[in-house]
NUMIVO-746096 format. One record per atom (N, C-alpha, C, O): residue number from 0; atom name; x, y, z. Coordinates in nm, 3 decimals, decimal comma. Layout:
<recs>
+-----+----+---------+---------+---------+
|   i | at |       x |       y |       z |
+-----+----+---------+---------+---------+
| NUM | CA |       X |       Y |       Z |
...
+-----+----+---------+---------+---------+
</recs>
This chain:
<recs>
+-----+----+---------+---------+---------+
|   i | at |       x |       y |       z |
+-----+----+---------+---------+---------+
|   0 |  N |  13,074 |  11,950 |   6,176 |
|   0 | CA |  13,104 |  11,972 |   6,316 |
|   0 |  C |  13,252 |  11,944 |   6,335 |
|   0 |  O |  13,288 |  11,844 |   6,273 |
|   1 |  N |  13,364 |  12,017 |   6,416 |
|   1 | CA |  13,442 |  12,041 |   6,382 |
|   1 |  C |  13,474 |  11,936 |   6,546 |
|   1 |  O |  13,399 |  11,908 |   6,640 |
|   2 |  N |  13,635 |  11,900 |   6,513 |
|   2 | CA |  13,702 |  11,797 |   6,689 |
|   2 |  C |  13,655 |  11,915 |   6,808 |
|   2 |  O |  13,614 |  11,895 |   6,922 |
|   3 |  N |  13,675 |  12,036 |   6,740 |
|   3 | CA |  13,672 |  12,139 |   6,905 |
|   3 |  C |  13,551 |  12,151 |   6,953 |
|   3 |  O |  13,510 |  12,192 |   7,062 |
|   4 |  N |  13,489 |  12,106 |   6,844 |
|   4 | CA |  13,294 |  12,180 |   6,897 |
|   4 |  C |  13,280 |  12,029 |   6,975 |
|   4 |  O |  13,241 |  12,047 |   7,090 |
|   5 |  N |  13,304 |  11,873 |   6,940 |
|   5 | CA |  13,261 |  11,731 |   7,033 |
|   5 |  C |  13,357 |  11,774 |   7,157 |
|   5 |  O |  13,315 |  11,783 |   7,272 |
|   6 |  N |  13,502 |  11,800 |   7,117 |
|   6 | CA |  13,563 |  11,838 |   7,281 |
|   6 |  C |  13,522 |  11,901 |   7,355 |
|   6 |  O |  13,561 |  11,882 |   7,470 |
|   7 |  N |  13,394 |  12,040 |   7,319 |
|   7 | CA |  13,367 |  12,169 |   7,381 |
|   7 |  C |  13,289 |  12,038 |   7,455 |
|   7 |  O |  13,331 |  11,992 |   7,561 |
|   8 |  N |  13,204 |  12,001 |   7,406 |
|   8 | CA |  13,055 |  11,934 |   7,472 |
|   8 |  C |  13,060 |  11,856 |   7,553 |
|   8 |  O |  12,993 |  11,853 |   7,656 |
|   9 |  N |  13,168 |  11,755 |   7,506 |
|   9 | CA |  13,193 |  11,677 |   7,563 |
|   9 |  C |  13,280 |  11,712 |   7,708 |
|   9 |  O |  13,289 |  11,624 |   7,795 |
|  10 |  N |  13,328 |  11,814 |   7,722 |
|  10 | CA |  13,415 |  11,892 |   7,829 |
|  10 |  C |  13,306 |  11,927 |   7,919 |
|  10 |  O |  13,302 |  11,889 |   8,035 |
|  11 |  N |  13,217 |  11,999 |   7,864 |
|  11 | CA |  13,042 |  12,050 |   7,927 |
|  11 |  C |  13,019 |  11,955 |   8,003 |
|  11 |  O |  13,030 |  11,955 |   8,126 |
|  12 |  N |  12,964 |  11,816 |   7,892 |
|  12 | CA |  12,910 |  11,742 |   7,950 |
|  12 |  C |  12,963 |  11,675 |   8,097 |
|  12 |  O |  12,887 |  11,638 |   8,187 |
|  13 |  N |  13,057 |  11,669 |   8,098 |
|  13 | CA |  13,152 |  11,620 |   8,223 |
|  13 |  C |  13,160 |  11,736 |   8,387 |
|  13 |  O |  13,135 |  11,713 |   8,505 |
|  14 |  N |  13,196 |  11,835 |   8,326 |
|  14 | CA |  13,129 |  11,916 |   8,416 |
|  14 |  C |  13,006 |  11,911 |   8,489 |
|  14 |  O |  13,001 |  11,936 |   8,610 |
|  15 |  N |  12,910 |  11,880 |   8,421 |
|  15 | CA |  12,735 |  11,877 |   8,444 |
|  15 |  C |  12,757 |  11,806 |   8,554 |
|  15 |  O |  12,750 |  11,833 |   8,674 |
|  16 |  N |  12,797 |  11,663 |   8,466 |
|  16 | CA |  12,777 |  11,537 |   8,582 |
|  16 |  C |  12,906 |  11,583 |   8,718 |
|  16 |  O |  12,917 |  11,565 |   8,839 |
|  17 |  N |  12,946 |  11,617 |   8,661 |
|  17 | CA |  13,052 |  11,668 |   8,837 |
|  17 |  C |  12,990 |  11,716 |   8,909 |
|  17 |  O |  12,959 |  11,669 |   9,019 |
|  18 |  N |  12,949 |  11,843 |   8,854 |
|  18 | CA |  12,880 |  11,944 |   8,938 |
|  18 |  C |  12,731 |  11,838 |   9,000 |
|  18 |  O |  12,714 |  11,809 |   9,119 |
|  19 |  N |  12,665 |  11,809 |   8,920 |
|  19 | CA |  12,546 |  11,710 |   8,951 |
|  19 |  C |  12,607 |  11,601 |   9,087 |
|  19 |  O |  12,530 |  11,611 |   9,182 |
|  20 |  N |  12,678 |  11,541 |   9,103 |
|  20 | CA |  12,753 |  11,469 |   9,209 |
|  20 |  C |  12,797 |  11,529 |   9,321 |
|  20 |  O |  12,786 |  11,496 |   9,439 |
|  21 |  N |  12,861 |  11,644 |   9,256 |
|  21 | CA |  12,885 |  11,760 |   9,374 |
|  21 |  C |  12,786 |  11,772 |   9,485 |
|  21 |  O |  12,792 |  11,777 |   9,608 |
|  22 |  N |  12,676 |  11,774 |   9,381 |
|  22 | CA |  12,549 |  11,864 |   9,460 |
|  22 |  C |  12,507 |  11,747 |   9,536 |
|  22 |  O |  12,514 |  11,763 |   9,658 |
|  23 |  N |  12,459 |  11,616 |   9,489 |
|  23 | CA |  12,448 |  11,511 |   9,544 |
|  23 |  C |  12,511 |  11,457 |   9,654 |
|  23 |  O |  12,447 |  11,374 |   9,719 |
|  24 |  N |  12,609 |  11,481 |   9,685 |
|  24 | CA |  12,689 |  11,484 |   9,800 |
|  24 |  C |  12,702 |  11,576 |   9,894 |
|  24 |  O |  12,749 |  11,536 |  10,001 |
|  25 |  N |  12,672 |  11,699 |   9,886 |
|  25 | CA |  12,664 |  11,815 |   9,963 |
|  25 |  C |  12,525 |  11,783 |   9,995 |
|  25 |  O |  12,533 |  11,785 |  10,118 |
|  26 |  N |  12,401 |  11,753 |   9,968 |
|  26 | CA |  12,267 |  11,752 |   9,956 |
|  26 |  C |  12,267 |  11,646 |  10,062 |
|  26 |  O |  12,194 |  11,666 |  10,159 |
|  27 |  N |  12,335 |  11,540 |  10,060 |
|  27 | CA |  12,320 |  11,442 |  10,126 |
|  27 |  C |  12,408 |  11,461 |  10,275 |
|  27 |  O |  12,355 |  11,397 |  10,365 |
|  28 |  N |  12,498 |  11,514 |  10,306 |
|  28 | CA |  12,601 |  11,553 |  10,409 |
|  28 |  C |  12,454 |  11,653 |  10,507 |
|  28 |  O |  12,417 |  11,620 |  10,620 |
|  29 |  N |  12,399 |  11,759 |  10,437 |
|  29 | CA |  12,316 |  11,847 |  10,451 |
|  29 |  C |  12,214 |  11,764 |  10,505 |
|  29 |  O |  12,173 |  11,797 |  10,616 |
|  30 |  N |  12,168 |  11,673 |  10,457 |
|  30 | CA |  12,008 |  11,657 |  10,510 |
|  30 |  C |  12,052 |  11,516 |  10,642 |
|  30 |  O |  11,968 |  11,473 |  10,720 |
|  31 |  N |  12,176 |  11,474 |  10,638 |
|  31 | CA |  12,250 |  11,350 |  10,733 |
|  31 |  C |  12,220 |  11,496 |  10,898 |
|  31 |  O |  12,161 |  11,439 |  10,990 |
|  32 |  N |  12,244 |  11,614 |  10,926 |
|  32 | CA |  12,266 |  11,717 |  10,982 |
|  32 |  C |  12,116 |  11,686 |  11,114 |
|  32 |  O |  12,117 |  11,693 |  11,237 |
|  33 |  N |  12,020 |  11,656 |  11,030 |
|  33 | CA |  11,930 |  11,586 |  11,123 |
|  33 |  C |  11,903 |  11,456 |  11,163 |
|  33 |  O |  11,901 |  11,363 |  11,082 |
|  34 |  N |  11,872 |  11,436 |  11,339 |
|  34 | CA |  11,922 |  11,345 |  11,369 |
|  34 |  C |  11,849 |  11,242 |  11,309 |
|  34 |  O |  11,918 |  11,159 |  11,250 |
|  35 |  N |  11,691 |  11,219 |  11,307 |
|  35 | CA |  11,633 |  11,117 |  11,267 |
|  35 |  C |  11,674 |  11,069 |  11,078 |
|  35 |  O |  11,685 |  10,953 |  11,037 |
|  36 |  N |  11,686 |  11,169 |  11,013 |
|  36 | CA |  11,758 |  11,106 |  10,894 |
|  36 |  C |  11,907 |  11,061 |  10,931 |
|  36 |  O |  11,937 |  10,960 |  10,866 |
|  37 |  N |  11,965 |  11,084 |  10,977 |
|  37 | CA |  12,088 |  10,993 |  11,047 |
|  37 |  C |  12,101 |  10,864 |  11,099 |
|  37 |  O |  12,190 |  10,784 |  11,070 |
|  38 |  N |  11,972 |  10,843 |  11,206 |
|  38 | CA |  11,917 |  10,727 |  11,275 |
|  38 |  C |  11,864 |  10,636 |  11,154 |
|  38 |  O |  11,899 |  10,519 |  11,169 |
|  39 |  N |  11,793 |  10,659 |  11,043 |
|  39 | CA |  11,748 |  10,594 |  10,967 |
|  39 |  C |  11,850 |  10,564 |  10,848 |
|  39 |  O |  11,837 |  10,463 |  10,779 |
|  40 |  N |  11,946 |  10,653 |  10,829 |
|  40 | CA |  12,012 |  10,619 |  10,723 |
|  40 |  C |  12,106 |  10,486 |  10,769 |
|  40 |  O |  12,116 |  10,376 |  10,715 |
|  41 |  N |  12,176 |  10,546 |  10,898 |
|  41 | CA |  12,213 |  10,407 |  11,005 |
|  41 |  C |  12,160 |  10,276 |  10,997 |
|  41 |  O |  12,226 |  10,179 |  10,959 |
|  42 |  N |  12,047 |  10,273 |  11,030 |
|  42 | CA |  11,973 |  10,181 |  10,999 |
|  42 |  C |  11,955 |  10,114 |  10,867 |
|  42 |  O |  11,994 |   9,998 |  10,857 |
|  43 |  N |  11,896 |  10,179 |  10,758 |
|  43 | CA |  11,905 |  10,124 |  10,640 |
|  43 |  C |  12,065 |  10,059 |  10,576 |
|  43 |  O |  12,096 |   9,969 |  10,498 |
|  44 |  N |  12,117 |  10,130 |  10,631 |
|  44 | CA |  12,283 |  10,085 |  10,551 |
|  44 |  C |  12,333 |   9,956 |  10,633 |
|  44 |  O |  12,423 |   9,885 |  10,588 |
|  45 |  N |  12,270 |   9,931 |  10,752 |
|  45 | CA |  12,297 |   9,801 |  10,844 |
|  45 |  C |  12,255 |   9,741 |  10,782 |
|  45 |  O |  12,325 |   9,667 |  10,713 |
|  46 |  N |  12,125 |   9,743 |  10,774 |
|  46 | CA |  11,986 |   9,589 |  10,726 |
|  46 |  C |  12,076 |   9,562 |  10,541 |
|  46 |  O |  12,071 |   9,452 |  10,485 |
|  47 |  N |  12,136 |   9,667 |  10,486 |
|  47 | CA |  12,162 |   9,669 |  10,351 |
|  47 |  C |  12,283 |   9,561 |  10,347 |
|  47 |  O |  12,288 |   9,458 |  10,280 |
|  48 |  N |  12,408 |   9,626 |  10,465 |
|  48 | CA |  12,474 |   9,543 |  10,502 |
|  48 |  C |  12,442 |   9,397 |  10,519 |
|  48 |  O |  12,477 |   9,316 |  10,432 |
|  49 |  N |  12,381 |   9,361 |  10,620 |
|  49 | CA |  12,373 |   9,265 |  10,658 |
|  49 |  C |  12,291 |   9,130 |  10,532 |
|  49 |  O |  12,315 |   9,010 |  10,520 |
|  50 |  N |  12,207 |   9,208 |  10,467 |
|  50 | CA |  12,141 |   9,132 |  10,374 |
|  50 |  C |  12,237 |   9,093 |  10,272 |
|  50 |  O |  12,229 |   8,989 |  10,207 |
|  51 |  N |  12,346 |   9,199 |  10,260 |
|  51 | CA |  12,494 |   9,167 |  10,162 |
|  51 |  C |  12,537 |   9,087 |  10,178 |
|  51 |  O |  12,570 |   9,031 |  10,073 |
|  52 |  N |  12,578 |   9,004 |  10,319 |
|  52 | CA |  12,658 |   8,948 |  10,366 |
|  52 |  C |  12,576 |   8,820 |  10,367 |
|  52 |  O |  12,634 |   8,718 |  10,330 |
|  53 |  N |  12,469 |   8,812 |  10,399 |
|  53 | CA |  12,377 |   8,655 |  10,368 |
|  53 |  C |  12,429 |   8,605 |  10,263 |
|  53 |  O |  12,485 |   8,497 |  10,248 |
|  54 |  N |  12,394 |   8,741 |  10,142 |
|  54 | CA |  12,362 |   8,681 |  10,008 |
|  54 |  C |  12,500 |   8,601 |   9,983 |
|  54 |  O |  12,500 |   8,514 |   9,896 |
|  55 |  N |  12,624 |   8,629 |  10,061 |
|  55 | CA |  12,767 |   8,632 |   9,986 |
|  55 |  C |  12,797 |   8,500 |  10,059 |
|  55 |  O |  12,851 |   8,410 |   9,994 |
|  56 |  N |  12,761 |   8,479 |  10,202 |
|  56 | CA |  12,765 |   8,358 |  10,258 |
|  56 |  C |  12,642 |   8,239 |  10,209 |
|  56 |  O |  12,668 |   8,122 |  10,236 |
|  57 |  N |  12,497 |   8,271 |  10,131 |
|  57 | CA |  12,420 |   8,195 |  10,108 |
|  57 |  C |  12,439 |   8,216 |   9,956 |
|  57 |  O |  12,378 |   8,314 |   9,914 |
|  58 |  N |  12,519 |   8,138 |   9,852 |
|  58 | CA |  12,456 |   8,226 |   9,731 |
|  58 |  C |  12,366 |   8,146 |   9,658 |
|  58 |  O |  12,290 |   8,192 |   9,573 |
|  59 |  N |  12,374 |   8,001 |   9,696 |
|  59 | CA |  12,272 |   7,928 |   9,634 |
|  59 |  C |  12,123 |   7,941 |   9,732 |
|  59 |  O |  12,035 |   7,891 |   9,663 |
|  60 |  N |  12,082 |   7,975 |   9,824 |
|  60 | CA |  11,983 |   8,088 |   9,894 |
|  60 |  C |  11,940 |   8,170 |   9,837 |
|  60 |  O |  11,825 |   8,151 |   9,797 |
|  61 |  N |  12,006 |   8,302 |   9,803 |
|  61 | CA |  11,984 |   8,412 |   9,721 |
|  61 |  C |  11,943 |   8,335 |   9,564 |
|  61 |  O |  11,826 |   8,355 |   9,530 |
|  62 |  N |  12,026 |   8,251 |   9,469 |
|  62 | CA |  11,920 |   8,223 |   9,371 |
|  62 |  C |  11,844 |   8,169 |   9,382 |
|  62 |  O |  11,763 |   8,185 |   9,290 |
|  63 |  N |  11,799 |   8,060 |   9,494 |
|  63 | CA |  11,696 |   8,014 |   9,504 |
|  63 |  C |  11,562 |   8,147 |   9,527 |
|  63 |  O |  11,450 |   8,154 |   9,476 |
|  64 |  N |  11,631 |   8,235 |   9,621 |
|  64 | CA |  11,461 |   8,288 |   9,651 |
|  64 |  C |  11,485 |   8,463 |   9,489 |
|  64 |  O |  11,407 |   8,558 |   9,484 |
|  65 |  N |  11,555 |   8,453 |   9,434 |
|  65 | CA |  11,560 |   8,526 |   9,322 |
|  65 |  C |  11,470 |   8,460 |   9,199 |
|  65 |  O |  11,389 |   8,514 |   9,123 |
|  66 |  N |  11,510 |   8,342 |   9,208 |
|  66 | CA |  11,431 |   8,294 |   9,118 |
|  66 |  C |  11,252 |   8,235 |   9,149 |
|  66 |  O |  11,153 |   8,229 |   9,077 |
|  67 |  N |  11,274 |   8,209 |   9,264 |
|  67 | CA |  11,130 |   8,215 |   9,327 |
|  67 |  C |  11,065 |   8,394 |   9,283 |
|  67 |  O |  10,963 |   8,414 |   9,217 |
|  68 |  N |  11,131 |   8,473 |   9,325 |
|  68 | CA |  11,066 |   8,631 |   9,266 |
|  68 |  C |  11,043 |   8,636 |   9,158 |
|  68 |  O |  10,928 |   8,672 |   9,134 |
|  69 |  N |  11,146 |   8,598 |   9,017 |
|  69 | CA |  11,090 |   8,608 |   8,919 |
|  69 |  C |  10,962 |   8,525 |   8,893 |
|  69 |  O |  10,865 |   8,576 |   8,837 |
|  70 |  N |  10,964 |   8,395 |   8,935 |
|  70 | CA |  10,886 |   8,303 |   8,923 |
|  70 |  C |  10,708 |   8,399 |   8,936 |
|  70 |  O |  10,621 |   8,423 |   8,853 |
|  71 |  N |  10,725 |   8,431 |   9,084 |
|  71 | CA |  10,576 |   8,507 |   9,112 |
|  71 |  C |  10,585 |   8,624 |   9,045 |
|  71 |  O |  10,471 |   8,660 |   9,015 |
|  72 |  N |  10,651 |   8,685 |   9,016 |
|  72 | CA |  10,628 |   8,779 |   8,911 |
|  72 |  C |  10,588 |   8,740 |   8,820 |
|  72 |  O |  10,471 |   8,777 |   8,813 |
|  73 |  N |  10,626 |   8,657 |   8,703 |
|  73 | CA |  10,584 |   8,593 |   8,583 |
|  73 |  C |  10,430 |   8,565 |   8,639 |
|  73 |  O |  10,343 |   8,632 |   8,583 |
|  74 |  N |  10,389 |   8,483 |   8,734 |
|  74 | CA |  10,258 |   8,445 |   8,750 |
|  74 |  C |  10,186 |   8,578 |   8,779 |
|  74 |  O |  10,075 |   8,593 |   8,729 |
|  75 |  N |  10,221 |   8,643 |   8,828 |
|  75 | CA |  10,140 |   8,752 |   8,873 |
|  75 |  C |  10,108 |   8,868 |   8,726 |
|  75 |  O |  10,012 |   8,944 |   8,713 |
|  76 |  N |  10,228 |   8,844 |   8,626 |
|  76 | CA |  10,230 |   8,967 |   8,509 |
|  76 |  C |  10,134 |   8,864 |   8,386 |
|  76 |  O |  10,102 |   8,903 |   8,274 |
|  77 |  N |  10,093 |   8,691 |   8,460 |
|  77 | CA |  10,038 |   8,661 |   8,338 |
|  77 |  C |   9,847 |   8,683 |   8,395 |
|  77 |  O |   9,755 |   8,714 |   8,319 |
|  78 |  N |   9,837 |   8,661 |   8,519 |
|  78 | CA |   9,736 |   8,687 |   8,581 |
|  78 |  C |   9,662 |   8,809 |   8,520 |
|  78 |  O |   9,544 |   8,807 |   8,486 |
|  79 |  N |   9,771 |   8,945 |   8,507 |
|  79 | CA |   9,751 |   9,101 |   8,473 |
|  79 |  C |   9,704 |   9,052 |   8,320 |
|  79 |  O |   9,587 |   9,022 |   8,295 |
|  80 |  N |   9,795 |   9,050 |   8,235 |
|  80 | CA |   9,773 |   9,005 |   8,132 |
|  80 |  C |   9,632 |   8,939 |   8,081 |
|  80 |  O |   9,560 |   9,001 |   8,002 |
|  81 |  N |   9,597 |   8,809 |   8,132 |
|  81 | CA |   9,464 |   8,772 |   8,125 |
|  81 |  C |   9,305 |   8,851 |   8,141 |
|  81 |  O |   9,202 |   8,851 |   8,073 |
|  82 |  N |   9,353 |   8,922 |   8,285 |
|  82 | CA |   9,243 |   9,052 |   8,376 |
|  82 |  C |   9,301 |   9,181 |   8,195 |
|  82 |  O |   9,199 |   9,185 |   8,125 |
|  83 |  N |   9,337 |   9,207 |   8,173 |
|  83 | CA |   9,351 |   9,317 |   8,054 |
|  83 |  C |   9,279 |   9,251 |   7,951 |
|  83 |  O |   9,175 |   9,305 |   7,912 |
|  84 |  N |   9,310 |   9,162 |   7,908 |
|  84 | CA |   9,231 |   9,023 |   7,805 |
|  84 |  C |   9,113 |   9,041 |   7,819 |
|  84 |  O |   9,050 |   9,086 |   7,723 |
|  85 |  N |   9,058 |   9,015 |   7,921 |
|  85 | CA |   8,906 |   9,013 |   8,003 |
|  85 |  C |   8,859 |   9,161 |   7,943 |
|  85 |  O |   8,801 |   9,153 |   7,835 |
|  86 |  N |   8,871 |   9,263 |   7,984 |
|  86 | CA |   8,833 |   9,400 |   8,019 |
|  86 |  C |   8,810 |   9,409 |   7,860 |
|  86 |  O |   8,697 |   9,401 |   7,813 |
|  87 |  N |   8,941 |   9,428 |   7,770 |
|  87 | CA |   8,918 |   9,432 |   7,640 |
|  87 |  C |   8,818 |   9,392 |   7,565 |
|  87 |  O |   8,747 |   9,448 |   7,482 |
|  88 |  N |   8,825 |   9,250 |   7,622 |
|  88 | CA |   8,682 |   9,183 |   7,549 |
|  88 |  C |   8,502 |   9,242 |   7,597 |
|  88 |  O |   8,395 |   9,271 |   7,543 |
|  89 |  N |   8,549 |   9,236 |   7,697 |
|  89 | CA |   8,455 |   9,329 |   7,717 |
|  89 |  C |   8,363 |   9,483 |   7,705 |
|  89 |  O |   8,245 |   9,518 |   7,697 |
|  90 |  N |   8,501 |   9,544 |   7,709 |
|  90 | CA |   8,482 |   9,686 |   7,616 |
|  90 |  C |   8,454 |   9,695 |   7,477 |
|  90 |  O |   8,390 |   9,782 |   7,417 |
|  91 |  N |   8,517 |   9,581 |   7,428 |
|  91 | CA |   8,440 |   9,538 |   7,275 |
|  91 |  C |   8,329 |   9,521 |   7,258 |
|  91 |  O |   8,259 |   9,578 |   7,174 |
|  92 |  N |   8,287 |   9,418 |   7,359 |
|  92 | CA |   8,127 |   9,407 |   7,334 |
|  92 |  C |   7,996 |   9,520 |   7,372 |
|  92 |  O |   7,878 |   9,537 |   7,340 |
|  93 |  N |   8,087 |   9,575 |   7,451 |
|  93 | CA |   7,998 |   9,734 |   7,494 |
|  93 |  C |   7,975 |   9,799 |   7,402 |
|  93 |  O |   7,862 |   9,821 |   7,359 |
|  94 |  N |   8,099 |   9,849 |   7,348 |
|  94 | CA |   8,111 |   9,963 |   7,243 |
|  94 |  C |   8,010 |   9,853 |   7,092 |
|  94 |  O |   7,980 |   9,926 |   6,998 |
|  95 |  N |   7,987 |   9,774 |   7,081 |
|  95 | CA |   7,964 |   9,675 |   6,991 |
|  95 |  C |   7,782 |   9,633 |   6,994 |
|  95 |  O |   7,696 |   9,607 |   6,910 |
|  96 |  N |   7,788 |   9,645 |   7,135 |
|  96 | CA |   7,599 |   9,651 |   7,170 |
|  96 |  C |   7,546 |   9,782 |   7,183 |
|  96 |  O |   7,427 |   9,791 |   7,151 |
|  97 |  N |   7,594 |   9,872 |   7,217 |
|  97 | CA |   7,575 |  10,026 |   7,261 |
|  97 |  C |   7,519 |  10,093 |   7,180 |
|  97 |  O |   7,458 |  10,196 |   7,209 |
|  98 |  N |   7,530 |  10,043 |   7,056 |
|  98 | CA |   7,442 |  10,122 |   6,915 |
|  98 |  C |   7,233 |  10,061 |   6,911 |
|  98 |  O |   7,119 |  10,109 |   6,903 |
|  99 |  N |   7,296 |   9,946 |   6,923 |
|  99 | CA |   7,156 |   9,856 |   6,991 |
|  99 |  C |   7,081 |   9,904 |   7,105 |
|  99 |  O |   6,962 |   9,934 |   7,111 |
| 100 |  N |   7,185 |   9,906 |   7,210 |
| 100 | CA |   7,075 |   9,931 |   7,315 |
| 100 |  C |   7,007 |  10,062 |   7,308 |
| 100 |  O |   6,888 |  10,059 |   7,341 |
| 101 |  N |   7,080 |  10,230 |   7,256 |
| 101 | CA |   7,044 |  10,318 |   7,241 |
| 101 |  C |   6,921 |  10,338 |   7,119 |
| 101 |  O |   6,857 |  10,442 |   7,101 |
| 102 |  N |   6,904 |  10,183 |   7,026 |
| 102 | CA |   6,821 |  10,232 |   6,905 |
| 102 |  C |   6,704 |  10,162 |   7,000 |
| 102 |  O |   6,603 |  10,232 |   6,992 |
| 103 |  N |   6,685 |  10,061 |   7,078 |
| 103 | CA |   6,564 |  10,014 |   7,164 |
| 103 |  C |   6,544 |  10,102 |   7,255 |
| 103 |  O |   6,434 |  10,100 |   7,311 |
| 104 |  N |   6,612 |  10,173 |   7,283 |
| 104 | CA |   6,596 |  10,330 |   7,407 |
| 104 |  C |   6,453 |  10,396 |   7,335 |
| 104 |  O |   6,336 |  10,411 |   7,370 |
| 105 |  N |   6,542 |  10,428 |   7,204 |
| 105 | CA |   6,490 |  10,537 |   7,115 |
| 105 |  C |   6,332 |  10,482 |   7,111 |
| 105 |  O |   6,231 |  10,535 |   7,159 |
| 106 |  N |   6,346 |  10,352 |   7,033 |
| 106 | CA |   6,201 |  10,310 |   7,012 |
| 106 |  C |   6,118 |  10,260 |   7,110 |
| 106 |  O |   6,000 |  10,260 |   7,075 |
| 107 |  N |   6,141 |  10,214 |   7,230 |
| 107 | CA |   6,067 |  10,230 |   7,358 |
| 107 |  C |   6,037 |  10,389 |   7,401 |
| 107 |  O |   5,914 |  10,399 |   7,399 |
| 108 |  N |   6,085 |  10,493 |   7,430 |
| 108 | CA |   6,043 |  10,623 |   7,419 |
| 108 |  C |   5,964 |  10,667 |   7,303 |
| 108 |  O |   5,900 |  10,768 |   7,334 |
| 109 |  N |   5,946 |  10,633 |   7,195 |
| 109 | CA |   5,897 |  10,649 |   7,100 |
| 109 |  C |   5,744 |  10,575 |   7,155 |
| 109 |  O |   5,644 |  10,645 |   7,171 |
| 110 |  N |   5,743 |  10,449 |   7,177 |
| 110 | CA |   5,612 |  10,367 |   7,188 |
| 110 |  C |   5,561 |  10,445 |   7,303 |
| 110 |  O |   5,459 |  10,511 |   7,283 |
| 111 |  N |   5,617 |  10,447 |   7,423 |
| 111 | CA |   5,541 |  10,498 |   7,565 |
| 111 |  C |   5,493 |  10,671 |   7,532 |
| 111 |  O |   5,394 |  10,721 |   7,585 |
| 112 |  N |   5,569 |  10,733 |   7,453 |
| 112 | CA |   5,507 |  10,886 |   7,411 |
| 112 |  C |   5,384 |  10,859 |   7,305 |
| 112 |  O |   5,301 |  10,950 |   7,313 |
| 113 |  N |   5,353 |  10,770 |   7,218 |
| 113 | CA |   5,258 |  10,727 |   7,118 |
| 113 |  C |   5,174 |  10,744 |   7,246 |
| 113 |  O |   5,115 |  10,846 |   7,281 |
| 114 |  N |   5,179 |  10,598 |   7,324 |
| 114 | CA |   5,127 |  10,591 |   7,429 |
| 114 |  C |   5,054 |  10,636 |   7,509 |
| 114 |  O |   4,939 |  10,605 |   7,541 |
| 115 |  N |   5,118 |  10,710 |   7,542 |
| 115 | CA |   5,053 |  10,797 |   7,674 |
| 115 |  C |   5,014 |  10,938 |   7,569 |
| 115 |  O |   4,933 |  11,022 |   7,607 |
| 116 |  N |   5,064 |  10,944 |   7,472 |
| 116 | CA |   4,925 |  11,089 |   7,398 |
| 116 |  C |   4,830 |  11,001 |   7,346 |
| 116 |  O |   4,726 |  11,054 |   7,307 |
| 117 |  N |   4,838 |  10,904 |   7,338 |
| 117 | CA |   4,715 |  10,831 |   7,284 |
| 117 |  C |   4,596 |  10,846 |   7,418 |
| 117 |  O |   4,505 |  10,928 |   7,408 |
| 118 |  N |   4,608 |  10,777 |   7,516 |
| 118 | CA |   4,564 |  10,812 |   7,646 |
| 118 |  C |   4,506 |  10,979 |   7,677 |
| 118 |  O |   4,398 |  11,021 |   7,717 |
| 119 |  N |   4,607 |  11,033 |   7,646 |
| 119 | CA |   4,578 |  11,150 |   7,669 |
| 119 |  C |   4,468 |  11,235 |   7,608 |
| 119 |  O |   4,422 |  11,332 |   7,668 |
| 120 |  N |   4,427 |  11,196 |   7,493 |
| 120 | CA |   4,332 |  11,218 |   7,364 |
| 120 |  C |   4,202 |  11,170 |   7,437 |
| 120 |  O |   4,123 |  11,263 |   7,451 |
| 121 |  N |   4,150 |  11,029 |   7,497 |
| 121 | CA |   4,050 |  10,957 |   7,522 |
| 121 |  C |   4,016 |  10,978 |   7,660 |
| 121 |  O |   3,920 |  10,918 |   7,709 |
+-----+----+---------+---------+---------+
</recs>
């Protein structure tokens, strides 16, 4: 592969993402055109604001309740974890009795057809 063919691509590639940004910005100017996405974008970029400005005036706040999030996350992904544990074990023992219960199927249908042609004879 030759310097001109990584420059070609690499020239491409830059383009893409321009053009891709381009569009992203025109897309977004475009859909701002109505009022309620306007009203809301307003809105969201305030509350975004304003939550910025806590974090920058509170920052031992912000790690406190950051690390409180990870915290319940961890409890909550070991909770999941355990409930998957559970299920597994369980699907084991299904797939593990399931040969059993279908061979006592078999031979209970087997006895009640003896059965009842026996009956049926007398």
């Amino acid at each position: 592969m030759g310097d001109n063919q990584v420059y070609d691509e690499k020239k491409g590639q830059n383009k893409l993402i321009h053009g891709m940004l381009i569009g992203a910005v025109v897309g977004a100017a475009v859909t701002l055109f109505d009022r309620d996405t306007r009203d809301y974008t307003v809105t969201r970029l305030k509350k975004c604001g304003s939550t910025t400005w806590n974090c920058v005036k509170n920052p031992s706040q912000t790690v406190e309740n950051v690390s409180n999030t990870v915290s319940s996350m961890q409890k909550r992904t070991k909770v999941l974890a355990e409930d998957a544990t559970f299920f597994v074990e369980k699907f084991k023992e299904i797939a593990e009795t399931t040969p059993e219960v279908v061979e006592a199927v078999r031979k209970t249908k087997k006895h009640v057809t003896e059965f009842s042609e026996g009956a049926e004879h007398k």
